[in-house]
Each structure stands twice: as C-alpha cells, then as structure tokens.
N, C-alpha and C positions, 0 to 999 in steps of 0.2 A: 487454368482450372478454377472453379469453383473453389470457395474456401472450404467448406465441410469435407472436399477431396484433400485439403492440405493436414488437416488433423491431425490424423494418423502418424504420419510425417513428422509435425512438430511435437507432439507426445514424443515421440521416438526420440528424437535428437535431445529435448530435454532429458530424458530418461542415460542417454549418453552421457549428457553434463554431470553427470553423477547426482540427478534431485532426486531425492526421498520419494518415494512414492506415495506419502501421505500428501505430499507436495502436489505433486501430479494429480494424485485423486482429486484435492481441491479447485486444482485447473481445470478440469474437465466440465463444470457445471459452468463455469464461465462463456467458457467456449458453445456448449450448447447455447447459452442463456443467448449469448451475444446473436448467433445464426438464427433464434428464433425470433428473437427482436428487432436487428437489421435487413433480415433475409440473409441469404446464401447467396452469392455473387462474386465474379474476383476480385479479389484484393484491389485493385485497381478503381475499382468501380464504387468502394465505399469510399464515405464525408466523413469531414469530422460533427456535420449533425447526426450521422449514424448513430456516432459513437458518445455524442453528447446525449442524445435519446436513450442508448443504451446504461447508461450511467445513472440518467432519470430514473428508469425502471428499476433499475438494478436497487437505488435508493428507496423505494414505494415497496419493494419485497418484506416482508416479515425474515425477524432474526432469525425463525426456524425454520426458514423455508428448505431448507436442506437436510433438516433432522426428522420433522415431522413430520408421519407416515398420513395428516390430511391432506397435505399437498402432493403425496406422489405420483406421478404419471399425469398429472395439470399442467395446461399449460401457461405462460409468465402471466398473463395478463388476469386469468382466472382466481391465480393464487393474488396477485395484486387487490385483486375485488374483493375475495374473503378477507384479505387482512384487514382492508380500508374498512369493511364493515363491521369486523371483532374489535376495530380500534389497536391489532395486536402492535406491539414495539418495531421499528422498522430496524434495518440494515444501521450498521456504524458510519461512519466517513471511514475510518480505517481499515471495513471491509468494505468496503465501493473502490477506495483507492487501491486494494489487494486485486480487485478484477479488474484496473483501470491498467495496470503493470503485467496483470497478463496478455492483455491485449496489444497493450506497448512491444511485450517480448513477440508474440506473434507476429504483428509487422513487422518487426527487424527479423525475422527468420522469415518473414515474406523477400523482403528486400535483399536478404541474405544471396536470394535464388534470383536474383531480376526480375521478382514479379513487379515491385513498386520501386521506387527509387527512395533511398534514405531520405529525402529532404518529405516527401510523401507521407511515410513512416510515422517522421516526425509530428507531420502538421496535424494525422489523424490523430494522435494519443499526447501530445503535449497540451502542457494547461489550462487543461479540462478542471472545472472546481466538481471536487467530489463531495463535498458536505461541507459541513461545519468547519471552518479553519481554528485550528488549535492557535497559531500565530509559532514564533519561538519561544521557547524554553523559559527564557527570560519578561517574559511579559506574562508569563502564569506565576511566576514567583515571586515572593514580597522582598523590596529594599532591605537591606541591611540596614539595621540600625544601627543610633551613633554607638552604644553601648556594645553592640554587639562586635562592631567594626575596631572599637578599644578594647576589646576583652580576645582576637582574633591576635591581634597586632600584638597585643600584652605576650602573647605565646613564644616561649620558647624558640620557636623556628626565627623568630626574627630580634628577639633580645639576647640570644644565644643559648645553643646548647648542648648535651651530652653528647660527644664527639659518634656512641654510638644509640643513642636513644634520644630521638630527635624531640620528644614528648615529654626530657625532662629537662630543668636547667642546668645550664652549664657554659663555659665560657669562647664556647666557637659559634660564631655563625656561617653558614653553610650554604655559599648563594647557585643550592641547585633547582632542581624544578619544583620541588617542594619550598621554598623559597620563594621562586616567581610565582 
C-alpha cells in the first residue's frame, strides 16, 4: 500500500499508545507535509534524500505556518515562497527535529507490519541534521571558576554537616549522591 493508505492506521495505534491527542493533532501536519513533499508511494519506495528534502522544506516553512489562517489550504512550497519573500522567521531545529521523530515513529510502525525492514527504517530517519546543533549541555555553559569551585567545596556537604540539614554545618560528612 501506499503510505497516505497507512495513516489512518498509524494515527490509530498511536492513539492506542495512550498519546494526547494534542499530540496527534501536531502529527498530522507532518505526515501530510511529508506525502506532499516526497509523494505518496510505499514505504519501500522512499530514500533517505526523500527524507532529507523533506526536512529542507520543512526548515524554509515560516514559525506560523500552522497557526496562520494566510497559509491555510496552500500548498508547502507556496507558503515557503511567501515566507521567503516577508523575510518571516523560519521553523526551529527543535521543531524540524519534532517532525523528523515522527517520521522516525512511522517507519517503525511500517516495519512493524513488514512493509520495510528495520535496518531500512533506520537508514531513512537516522542522522539527518536538522538545523542548527545546540552541541551538549556542557559546551553552552561557562567553567566554573576558581572561586566558585572553592566557595562549592567550602560547603557544608563536603566539610561536614547537620546530620539532618545538609545545608548547615555540622560534624558528619555524608558520602551520598549529594556528595558525589
């Protein structure tokens, strides 16, 4: 089958999973978005430049393309043109990668049924760059200073303290997770 015939299907069985239906509402624009960008074909049939294209696109959309009532009933490329020419704000990375996961999830609920095989699955929706990389956690934060690193250490948890108030001094140290 065709993927637009699997839809229905996988709305369903998420809807089983117990997801929010706020949830699902937000699924739904993907899923068209993606069958209007790659075409409709079987699971089998789609690349992962399908899904890199769709991602592009998906990128080039305006932040309101789903709120605002100029875009409605346009089709992606259309609304991609008006943005590009308002100059309006484009998509996040963190909402390009929100439709990159639903995509992800629909493969494996393809694969689920033998339409593709998992390693397939995989190769279409595994890393794909979706915008901007954040990096980790740790390379957006600033070093500890020495000061800081002495004034931490100086703390109670580790020169000891109130057997039950860890926050004040006193003469136990406590080598639990607060601790490490």
């Amino acid at each position: 089958p065709v993927l637009s015939k699997l839809v229905d299907g996988f709305v369903a069985w998420r809807r089983e999973c117990g997801l929010p239906e706020h949830t699902i509402a937000q699924e739904r624009p993907t899923l068209r978005c993606f069958l209007e960008i790659a075409g409709d074909k079987p699971p089998r049939d789609y690349t992962r430049s399908d899904v890199a294209t769709f991602l592009e696109n998906m990128r080039q959309l305006p932040k309101t393309y789903g709120k605002s009532p100029q875009y409605r009933d346009k089709p992606i490329f259309e609304i991609i043109a008006i943005a590009k020419e308002a100059g309006a704000p484009r998509l996040s990375a963190k909402t390009a990668k929100r439709h990159l996961s639903v995509l992800t999830r629909l493969f494996k609920y393809c694969a689920d049924r033998s339409l593709i095989s998992i390693t397939e699955a995989r190769d279409l929706t595994s890393q794909h760059e979706t915008g901007k990389k954040s990096g980790p956690a740790r390379s957006e934060r600033d070093a500890w200073t020495m000061s800081d690193l002495k004034a931490l250490f100086a703390s109670p948890v580790w020169t000891g303290c109130h057997p039950h108030y860890r926050s004040r001094p006193g003469p136990e140290i406590i080598r639990d997770g607060k601790f490490w």
